[in-house]
N, C-alpha and C positions, 0 to 999 in steps of 0.2 A: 824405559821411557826416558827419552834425553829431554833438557829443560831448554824451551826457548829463550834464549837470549838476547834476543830483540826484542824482545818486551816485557814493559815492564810487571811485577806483581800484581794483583786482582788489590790488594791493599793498595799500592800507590797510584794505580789505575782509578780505586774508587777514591783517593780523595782529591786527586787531580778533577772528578765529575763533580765534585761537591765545590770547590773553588771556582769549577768555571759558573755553576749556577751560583755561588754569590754573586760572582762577577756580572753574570747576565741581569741579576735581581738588580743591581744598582744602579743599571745601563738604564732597564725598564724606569726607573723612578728617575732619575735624570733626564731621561728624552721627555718625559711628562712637565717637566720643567725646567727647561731651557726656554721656552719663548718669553714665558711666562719669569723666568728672571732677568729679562732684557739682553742678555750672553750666550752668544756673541751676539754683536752687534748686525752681524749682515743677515741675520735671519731674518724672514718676511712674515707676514699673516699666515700665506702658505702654506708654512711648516708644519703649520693644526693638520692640515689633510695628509701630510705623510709619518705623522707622528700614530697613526694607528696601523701601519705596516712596521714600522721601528718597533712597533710592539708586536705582531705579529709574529716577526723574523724572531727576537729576543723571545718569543714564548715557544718558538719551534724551538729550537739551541736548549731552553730551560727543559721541555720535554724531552727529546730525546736524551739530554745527559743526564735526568731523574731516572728514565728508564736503563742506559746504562749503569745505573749502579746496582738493578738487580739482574739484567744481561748484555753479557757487553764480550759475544763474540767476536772477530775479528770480519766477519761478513755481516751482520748485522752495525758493526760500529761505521763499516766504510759505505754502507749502504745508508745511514743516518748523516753522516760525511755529505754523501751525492743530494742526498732532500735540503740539508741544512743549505749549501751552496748554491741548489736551484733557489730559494726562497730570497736568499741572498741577492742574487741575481734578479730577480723580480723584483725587489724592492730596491736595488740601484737602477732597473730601469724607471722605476716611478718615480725618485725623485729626481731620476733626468729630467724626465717630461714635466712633472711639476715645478722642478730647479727655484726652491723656498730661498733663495739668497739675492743677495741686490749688493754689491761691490763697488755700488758706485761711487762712493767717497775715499779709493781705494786708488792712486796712481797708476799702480802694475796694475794687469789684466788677469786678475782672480777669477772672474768669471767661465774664460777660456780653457785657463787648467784647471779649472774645477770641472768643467765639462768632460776636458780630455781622462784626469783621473775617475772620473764615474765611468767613461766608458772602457776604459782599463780594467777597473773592478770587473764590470758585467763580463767581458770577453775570461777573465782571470777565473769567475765564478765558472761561469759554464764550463771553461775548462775542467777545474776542479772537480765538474759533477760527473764530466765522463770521466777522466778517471777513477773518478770512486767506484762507479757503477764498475768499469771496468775490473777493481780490484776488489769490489764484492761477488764478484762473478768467480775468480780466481779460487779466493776464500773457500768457498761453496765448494768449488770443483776440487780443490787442496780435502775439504774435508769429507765428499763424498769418496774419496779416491776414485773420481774419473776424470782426474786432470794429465792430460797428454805427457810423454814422457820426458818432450823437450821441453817442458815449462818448473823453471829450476823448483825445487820442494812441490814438488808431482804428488808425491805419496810421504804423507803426514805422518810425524814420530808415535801421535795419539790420539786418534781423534775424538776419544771418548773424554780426553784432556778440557776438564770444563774453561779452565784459565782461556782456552785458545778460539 
């Protein structure tokens, strides 16, 4: 059995999942309170109605990286990949359409590129989710050994290999 090397340990795997759920945990209690600490300043009323998707997306990401710490195949992690990025997605098109900000006391035109980078994100998210779908299909095919003979790592070192 040769050792993958493109990736990392099931140990620095799991605490890389444990950092990002801090990380998520803090986002959740933050976006709960930002309107409500007056900062920033260009946020609107608004923001109340997209701050239950901010939580939303934040408890997808919490979920699946609690569940990658007890499996976290490489077809399953890229396939939580593609869900995470679609919700993503979802929830930069709602605060498009919502758009909780008001830049008016603002020279430059904030508004504009705030608009254009929301729609960068979504086209950015989407992307991301076909690929993932894409590279969880890979996975799958990588691990049942029925992946074609021209797709480079066709036929896996081990597939009973839990790490992988």
């Amino acid at each position: 059995m040769s050792k993958d090397r493109t990736r990392p340990a099931p140990a620095v795997r799991r605490t890389g999942y444990v950092a990002a759920i801090v990380v998520f945990v803090v986002l959740w209690w933050i976006v709960g309170r930002l309107y409500g600490w007056g900062w920033p300043p260009f946020l609107t009323e608004e923001f109340g109605d997209v701050v239950p998707w901010l939580r939303f997306s934040l408890a997808v990401d919490i979920a699946f990286h609690a569940v990658y710490l007890a499996y976290d195949p490489r077809w399953f992690t890229a396939f939580g990949d593609g869900v995470r990025a679609l919700v993503n997605a979802i929830v930069a098109i709602i605060i498009l359409r919502v758009f909780p900000f008001d830049f008016s006391a603002y020279a430059f035109d904030w508004e504009t590129l705030t608009r254009i980078v929301l729609i960068v994100a979504i086209v950015a998210a989407w992307i991301a989710a076909i690929a993932a779908v894409v590279k969880a299909i890979i996975h799958l095919m990588r691990e049942s050994g029925t992946a074609p003979d021209w797709l480079p790592g066709a036929v896996p070192d081990d597939v009973s290999d839990p790490a992988r």
